[in-house]
VODRENKOL-618954 format. One record per residue (C-alpha): x negated, y negated, z; residue number from 0. Coordinates in Angstrom, 2 decimals. Layout:
       c1       c2       c3  pos
        X        Y        Z  NUM
...
END
This chain:
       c1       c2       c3  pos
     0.00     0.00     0.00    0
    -1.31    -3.54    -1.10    1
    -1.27    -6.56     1.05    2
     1.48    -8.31    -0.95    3
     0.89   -12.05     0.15    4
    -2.72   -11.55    -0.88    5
    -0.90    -9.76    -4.29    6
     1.14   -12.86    -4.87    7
    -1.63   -14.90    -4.57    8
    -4.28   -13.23    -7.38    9
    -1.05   -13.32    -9.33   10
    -0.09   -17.05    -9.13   11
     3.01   -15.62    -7.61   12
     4.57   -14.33   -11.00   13
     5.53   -11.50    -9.02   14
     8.95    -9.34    -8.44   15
    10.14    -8.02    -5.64   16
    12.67    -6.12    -4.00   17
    15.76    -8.57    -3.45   18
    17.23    -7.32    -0.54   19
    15.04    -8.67     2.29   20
    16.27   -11.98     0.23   21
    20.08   -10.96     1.35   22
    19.81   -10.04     4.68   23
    17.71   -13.17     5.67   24
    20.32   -14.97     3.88   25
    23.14   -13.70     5.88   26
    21.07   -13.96     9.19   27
    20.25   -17.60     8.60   28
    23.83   -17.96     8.13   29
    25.21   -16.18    10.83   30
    22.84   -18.59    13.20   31
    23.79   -21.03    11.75   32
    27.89   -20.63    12.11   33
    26.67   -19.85    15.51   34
    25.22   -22.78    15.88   35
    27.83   -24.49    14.43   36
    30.83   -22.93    16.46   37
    28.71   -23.48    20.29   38
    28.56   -26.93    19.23   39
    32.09   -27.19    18.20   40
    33.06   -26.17    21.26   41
    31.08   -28.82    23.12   42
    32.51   -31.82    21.32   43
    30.07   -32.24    18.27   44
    33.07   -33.67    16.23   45
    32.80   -36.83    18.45   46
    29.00   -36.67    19.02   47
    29.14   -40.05    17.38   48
    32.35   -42.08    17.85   49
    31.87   -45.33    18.84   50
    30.77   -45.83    22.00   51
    29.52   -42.25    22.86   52
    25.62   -42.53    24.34   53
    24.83   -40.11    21.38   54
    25.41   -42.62    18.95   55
    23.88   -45.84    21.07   56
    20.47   -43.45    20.27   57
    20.83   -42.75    17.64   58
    21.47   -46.11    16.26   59
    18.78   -47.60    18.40   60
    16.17   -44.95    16.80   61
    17.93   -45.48    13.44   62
    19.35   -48.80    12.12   63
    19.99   -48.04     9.00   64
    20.55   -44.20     9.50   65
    23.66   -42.47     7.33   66
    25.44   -41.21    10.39   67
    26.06   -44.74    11.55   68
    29.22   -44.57     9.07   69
    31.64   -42.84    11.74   70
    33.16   -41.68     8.12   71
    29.94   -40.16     6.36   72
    29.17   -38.13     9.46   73
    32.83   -36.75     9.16   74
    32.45   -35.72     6.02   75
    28.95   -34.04     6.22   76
    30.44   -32.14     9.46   77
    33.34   -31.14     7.25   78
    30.24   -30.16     4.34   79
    28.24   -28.17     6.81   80
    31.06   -25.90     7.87   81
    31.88   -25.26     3.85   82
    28.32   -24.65     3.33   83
    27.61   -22.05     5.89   84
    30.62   -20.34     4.92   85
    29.74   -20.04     1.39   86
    26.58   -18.89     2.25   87
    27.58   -16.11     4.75   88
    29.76   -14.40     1.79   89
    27.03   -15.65    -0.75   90
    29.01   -17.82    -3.08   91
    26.52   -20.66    -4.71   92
    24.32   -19.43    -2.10   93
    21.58   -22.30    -3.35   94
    23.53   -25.05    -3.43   95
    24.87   -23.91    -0.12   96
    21.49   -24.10     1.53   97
    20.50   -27.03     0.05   98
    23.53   -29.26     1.89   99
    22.80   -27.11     5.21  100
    18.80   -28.08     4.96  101
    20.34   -32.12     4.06  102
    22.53   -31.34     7.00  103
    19.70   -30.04     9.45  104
    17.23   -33.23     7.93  105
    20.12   -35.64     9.32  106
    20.96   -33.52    12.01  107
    17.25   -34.15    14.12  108
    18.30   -37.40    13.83  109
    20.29   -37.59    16.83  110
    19.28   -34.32    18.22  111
    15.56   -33.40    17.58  112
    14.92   -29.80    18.34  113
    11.98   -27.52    16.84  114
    14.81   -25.09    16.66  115
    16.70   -27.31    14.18  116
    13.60   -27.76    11.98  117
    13.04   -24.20    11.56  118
    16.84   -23.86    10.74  119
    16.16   -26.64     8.06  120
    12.93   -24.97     6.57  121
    14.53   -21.82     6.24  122
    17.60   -23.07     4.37  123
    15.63   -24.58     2.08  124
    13.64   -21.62     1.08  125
    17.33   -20.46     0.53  126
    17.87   -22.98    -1.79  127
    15.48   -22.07    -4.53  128
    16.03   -18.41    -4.12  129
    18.14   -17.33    -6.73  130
    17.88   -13.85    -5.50  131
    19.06   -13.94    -2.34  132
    23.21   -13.25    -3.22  133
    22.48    -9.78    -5.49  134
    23.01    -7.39    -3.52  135
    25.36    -8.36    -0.31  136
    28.31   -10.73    -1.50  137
    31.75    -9.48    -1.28  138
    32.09    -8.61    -5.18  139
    29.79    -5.83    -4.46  140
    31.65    -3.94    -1.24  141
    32.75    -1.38    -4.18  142
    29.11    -0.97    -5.31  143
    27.48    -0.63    -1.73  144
    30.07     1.81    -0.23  145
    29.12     4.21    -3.23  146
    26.18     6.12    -2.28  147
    24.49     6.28    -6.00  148
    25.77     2.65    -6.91  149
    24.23     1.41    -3.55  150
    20.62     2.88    -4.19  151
    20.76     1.74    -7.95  152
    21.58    -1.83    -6.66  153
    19.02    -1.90    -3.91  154
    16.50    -0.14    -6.07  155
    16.79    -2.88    -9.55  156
    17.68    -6.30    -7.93  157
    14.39    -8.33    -7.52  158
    13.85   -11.51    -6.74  159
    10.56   -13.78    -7.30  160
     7.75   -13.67    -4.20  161
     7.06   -16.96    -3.08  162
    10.30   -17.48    -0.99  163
     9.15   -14.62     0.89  164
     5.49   -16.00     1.02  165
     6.72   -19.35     2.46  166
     8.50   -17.87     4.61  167
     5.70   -15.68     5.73  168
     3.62   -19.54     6.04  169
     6.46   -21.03     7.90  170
     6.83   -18.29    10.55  171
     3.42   -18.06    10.88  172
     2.95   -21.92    11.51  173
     5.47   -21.93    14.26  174
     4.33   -19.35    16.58  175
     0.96   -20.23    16.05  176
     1.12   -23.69    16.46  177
     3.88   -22.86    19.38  178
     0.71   -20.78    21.31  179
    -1.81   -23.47    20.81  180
     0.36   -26.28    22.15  181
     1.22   -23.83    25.06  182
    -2.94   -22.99    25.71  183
    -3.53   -26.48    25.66  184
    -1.09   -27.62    28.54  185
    -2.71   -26.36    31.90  186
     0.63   -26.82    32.94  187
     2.36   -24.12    30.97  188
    -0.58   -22.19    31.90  189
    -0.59   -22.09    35.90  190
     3.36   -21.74    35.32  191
     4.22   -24.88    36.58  192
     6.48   -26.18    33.16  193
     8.50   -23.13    33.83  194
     9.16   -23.73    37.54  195
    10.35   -26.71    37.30  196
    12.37   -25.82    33.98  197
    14.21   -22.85    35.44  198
    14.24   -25.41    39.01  199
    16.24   -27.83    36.81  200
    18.46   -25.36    34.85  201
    19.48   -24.32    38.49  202
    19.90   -27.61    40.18  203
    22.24   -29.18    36.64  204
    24.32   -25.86    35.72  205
    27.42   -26.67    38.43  206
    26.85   -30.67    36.98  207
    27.48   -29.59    33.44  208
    31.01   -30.26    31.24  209
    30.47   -26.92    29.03  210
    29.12   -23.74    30.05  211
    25.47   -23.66    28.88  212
    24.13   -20.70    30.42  213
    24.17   -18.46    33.28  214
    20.73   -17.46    35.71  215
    21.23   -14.19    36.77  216
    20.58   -13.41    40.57  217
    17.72   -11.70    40.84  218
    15.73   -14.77    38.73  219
    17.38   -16.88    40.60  220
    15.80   -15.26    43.81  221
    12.32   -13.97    42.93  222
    11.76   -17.18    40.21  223
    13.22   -20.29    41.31  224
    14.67   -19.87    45.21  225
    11.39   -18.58    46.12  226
     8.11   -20.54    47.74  227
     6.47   -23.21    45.01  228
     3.11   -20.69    44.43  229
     4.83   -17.57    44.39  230
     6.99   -18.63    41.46  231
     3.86   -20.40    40.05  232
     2.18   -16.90    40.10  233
     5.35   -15.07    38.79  234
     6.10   -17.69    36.08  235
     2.10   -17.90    34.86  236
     2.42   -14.30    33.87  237
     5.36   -15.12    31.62  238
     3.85   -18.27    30.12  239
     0.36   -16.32    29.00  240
     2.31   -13.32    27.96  241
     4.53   -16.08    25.34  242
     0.97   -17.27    24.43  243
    -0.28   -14.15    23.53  244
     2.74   -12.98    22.19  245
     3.31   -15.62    19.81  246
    -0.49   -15.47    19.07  247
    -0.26   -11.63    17.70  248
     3.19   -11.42    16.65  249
     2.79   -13.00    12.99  250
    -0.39   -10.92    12.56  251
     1.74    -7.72    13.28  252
     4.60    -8.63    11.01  253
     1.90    -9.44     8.30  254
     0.10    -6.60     7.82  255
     1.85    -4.25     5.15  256
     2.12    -0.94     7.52  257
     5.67    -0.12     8.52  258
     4.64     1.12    11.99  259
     3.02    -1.91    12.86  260
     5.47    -4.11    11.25  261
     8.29    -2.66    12.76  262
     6.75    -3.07    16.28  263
     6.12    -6.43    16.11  264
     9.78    -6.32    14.74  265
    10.88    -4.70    18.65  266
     8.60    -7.02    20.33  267
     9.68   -10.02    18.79  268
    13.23    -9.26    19.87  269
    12.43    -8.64    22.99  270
    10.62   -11.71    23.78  271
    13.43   -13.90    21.99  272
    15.81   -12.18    24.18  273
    13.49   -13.09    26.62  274
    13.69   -16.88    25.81  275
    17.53   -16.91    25.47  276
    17.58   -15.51    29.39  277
    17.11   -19.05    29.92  278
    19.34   -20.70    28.00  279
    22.46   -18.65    26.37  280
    24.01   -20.98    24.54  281
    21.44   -22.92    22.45  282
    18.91   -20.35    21.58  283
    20.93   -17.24    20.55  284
    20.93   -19.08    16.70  285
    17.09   -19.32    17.02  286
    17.01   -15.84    17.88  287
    18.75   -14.68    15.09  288
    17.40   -16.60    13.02  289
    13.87   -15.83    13.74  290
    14.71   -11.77    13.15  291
    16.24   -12.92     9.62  292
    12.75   -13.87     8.64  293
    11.58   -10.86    10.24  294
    13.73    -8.65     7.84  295
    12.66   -11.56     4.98  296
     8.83   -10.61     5.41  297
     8.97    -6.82     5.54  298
     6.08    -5.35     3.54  299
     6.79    -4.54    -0.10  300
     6.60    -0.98    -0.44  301
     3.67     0.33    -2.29  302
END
């Protein structure tokens, strides 16, 4: 087996390959995203910026000429976004789809700046100029992939071009790398003292909160958070260098072209965004599931 992203490279990336990792990260980016879309929903994003909400007061202070500072345009991109992520879930002009949810995300940071949101952004627009990332799992096709021999003949014939799948190798790469050196540079996030006083402040605001963000079970609450400053300093550095490390190895693992090795890195990845979401349930489930998509996106071309 070759290393394809050193393949697609020697071959100026006029190079074919198989389309479904294409699908399923399409339909994972867009189930995080209607995720992401729905949690918000449900915590008032429709009025994020109506006049007089503090959402709006920063944004317009950060941004004086920003788009979203028509009450009316925002409306209408909200109403966009939902369209968008629809079409793209059943894969109908899948492209064009991404394209208005990576305008969306651009506008979105904006007002709400989260690396979460960027990644979102950068992954929808590899979407967009991946024509084959509707071929195989769009709902014309339910005949073709409940038939056995239709299914394989599908899966086995519908390629799409490379380089999506090499960007996306570059952009998932890029964020857990540069994640782990911003995290080794902080002695901070090192001695555990960033995540002390995170979980600390989860605990203190959760009863203050309108919506239900998340929930800290019991047990973290007593051997993490409740107990004495350097004991949860001690319990919380061996988190923080395990994330370094783990976000240090994990795109070399899902980079190399052996399926053992891939698919562990696969497992481990889940578990430590699993991990992450622990802390906050309602945000980062759509970066979870998002991240696995371009997991599934990067799998090693078989030999």
């Amino acid at each position: 087996m070759g290393i394809w992203w050193i393949d697609a490279v020697g071959a100026a990336f006029d190079m074919r390959v198989p389309a479904l990792p294409s699908n399923l990260f399409r339909v994972g980016i867009a189930v995080a995203v209607l995720w992401k879309f729905t949690s918000e929903q449900f915590c008032g994003a429709w009025h994020y910026l109506d006049k007089g909400s503090y959402v709006r007061f920063c944004y317009v202070n950060a941004h004086p000429r920003g788009p979203f500072r028509s009450l009316t345009f925002y409306r209408v991109a909200y109403v966009a976004k939902w369209v968008a992520a629809a079409g793209l879930f059943l894969g109908i002009g899948p492209q064009i789809c991404a394209l208005v949810l990576a305008a969306w995300f651009a506008l979105e940071i904006g007002y709400d700046w989260k690396y979460h949101t960027i990644f979102l952004m950068l992954a929808c627009a590899i979407l967009s100029v991946d024509g084959g990332s509707a071929s195989i799992l769009r709902p014309d096709q339910l005949q073709c992939l409940f038939d056995t021999d239709c299914r394989t003949n599908l899966v086995n014939t519908a390629t799409t071009w490379v380089w999506p799948k090499w960007i996306t190798l570059v952009v998932v790469t890029q964020m857990y790398w540069a994640s782990a050196y911003t995290k080794l540079r902080l002695a901070q996030f090192r001695s555990g003292t960033t995540l002390v006083k995170l979980s600390r402040s989860l605990y203190l605001n959760r009863p203050l909160l309108r919506h239900w963000e998340y929930h800290l079970p019991k047990m973290m609450v007593k051997y993490l958070i409740l107990a004495p400053d350097d004991v949860c300093r001690r319990r919380w550095a061996v988190v923080a260098w395990a994330t370094i490390v783990g976000e240090a190895v994990l795109p070399i693992g899902l980079a190399i072209p052996v399926f053992p090795i891939y698919w562990a890195a696969f497992v481990f990845g889940a578990i430590m965004h699993t991990g992450f979401t622990a802390l906050h349930q309602r945000k980062l489930p759509p970066y979870g599931i998002a991240c696995l998509a371009a997991y599934l996106m990067i799998i090693p071309v078989p030999g």
